[in-house]
C-alpha positions in Angstrom: 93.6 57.2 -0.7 92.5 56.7 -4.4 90.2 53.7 -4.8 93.1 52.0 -7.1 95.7 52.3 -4.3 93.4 50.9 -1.7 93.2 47.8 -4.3 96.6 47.5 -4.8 97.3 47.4 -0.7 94.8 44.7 -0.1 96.2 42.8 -3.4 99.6 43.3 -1.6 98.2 42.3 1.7 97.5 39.2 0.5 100.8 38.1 -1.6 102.6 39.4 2.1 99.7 37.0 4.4 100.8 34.0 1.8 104.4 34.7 3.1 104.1 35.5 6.7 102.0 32.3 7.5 104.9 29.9 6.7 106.0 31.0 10.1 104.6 32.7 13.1 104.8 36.9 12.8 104.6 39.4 15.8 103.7 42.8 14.5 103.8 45.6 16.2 101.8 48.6 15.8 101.9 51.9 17.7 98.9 53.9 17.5 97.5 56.9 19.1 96.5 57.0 22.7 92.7 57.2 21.4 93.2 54.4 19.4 93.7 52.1 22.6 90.0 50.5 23.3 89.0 49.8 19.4 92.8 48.9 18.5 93.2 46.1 21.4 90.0 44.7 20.0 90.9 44.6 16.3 94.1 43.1 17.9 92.1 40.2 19.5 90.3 39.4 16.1 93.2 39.6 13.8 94.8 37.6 16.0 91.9 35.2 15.4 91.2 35.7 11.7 95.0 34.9 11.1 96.1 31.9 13.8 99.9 31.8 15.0 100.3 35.6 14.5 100.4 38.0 17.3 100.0 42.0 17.7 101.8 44.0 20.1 100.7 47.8 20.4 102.5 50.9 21.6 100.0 53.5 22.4 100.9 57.0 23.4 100.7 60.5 21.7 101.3 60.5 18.2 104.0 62.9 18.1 105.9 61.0 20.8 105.2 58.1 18.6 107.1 59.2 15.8 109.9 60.7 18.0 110.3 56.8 19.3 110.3 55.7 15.3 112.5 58.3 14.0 115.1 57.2 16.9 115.0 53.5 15.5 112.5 51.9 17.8 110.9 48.5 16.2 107.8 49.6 14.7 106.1 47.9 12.0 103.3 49.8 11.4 102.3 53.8 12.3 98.5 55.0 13.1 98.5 58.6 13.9 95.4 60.7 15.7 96.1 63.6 12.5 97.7 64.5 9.4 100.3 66.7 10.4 102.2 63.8 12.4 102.1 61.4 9.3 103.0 64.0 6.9 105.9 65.1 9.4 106.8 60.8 9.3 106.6 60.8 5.1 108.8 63.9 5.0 111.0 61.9 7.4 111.3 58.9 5.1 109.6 56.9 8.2 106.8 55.8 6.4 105.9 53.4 3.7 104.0 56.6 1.5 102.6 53.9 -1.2 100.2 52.2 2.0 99.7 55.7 4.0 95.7 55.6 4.0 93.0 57.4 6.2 91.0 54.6 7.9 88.7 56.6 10.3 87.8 60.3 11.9 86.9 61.6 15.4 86.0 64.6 16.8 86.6 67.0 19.1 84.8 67.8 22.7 85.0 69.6 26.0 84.0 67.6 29.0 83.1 68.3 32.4 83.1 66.2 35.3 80.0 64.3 35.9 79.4 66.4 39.1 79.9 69.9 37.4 77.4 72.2 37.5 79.6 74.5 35.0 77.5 75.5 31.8 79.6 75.3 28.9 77.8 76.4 25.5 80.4 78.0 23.7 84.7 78.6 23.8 83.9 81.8 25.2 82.8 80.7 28.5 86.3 78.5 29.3 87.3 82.9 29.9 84.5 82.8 32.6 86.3 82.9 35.8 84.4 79.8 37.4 86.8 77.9 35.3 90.2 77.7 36.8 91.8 74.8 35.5 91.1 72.8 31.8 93.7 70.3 30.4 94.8 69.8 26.7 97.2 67.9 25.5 100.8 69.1 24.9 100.5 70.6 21.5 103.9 70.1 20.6 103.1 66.3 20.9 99.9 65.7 20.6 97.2 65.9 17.7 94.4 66.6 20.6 96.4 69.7 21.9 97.0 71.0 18.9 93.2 70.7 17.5 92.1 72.6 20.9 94.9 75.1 20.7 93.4 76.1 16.5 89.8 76.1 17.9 90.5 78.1 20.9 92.9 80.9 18.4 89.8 81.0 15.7 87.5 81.9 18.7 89.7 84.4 20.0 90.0 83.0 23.3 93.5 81.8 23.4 95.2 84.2 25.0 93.0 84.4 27.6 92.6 81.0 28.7 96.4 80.0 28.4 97.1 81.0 32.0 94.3 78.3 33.0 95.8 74.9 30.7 97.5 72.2 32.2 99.7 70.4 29.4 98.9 66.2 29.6 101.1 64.1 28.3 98.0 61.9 25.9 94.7 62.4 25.6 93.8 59.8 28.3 95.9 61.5 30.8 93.4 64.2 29.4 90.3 62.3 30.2 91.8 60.9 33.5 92.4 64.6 35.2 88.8 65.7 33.9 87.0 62.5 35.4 89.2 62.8 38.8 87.8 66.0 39.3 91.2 67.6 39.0 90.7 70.3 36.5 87.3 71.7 35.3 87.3 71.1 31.9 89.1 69.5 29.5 89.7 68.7 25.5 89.4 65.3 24.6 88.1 63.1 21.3 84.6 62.3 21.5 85.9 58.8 21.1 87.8 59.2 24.9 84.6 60.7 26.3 82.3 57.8 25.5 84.5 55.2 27.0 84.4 57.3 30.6 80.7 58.6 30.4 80.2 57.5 33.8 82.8 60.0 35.1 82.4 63.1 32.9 80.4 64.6 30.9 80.2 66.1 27.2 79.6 69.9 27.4 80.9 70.9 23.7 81.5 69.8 20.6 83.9 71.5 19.5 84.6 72.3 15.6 88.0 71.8 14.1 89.6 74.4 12.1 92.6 74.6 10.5 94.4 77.8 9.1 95.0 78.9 5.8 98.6 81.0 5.7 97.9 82.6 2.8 95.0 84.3 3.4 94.8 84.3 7.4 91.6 82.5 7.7 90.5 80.0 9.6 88.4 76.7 7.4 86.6 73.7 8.8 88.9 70.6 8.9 87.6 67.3 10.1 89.5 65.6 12.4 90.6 62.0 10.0 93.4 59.2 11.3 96.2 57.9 8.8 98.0 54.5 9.0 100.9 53.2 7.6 103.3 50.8 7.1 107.0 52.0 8.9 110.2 52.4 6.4 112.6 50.2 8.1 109.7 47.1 9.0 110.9 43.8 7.3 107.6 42.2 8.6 105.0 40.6 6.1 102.4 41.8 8.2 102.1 45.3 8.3 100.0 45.4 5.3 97.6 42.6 6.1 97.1 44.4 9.4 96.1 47.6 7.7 93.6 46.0 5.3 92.6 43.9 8.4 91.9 47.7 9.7 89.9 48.4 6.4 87.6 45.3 6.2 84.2 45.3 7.4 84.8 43.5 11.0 87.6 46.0 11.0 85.5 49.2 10.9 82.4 47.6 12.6 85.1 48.1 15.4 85.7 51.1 15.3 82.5 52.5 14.5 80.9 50.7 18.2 83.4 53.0 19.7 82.4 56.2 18.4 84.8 56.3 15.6 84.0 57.9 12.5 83.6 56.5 9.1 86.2 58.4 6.4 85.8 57.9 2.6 
């Protein structure tokens, strides 16, 4: 978001706080499943920065997310794990487009349970016939399955492993299988990976990718999370929640748990 837009949010932020503490607001925000560790705690400290106020969260996969919005659920506010989903909620009319901005980035990895003796370099070897088993998340629901599914495509490797996914329903269903031992691999965000690192470990990063239509080729694109404020919220909140997001004790969140900064 431009650097005048992200003034104008804040400014607004602060005409909506001057409204919304005449009288006690629950807001409530549903985020991606990733979002769950660093999101309770920014929860906890808005809740303390603005007394009387309370935050309810909704965490699943982003895609089921806006499925649960665009059927009229009461959402205030929208953070999505990836661009697609929130542009899929602006084209909706879901979404308040004037306070959409990106507030942070993750990456993508391939993790192996803490046991495994599996060496896992490159994509390629997920094809090796060691590995029987790796979950993703559903890509027609989730940001997580659908980064894996792009990286896996560019690498040419697809095909091949497709017989060997299981489809989770969230990226921590993701994380949960691979640290059970259940599968032998799996695709998680690096964020999922350091909240379990006594249960799996990191074997790959893996680069995102996304793919040009026009030409066929694949380009680098970083993984970056977009929030918003939802079309049919009435609350005051929603907007001093997301600049709560933005602030300094908001990102010094996010960054402890492996989050990425975004400009």
């Amino acid at each position: 978001m431009k650097r005048k837009n992200l003034s104008v949010l804040i400014f607004g932020a602060g005409i909506a706080l001057a409204t919304a503490m005449a009288s006690a607001e629950t807001l409530t925000v549903s985020a991606a499943s990733s979002l769950t560790d660093a999101f309770k705690e920014i929860g906890k400290g808005f809740e303390a920065a603005y007394p009387g106020n309370k935050v309810e969260f909704n965490f699943a996969a982003s895609g089921v997310l806006l499925q649960q919005i665009a059927r009229g659920a009461p959402v205030d506010v929208f953070a999505s794990a990836d661009q697609e989903t929130m542009d899929k909620a602006a084209a909706g009319n879901h979404i308040k487009n004037e306070t959409r901005v990106n507030f942070t980035g993750n990456s993508l990895v391939v993790i192996v349970p803490k046991d495994s003796k599996l060496k896992i370099t490159g994509l390629k070897d997920l094809t090796n016939a060691d590995i029987k088993r790796i979950v993703i998340g559903n890509p027609s629901t989730t940001p997580n399955g659908r980064y894996a599914r792009s990286a896996m495509q560019a690498a040419g490797v697809w095909e091949t492993v497709q017989p060997k996914l299981i489809f989770a329903e969230n990226v921590r269903q993701s994380l949960s299988y691979v640290g059970r031992g259940e599968v032998d691999a799996g695709f998680v965000f690096a964020t999922d990976a350091k909240q379990d690192e006594n249960k799996v470990n990191v074997a790959l990063t893996v680069p995102t990718v996304v793919k040009d239509e026009k030409n066929g080729q694949w380009t680098s694109s970083p993984i970056v999370y977009p929030i918003a404020e939802v079309a049919a919220s009435k609350n005051k909140l929603g907007g001093v929640f997301i600049a709560y997001v933005l602030s300094p004790d908001g990102k010094k969140v996010l960054e402890r748990y492996g989050f990425l900064m975004v400009q």
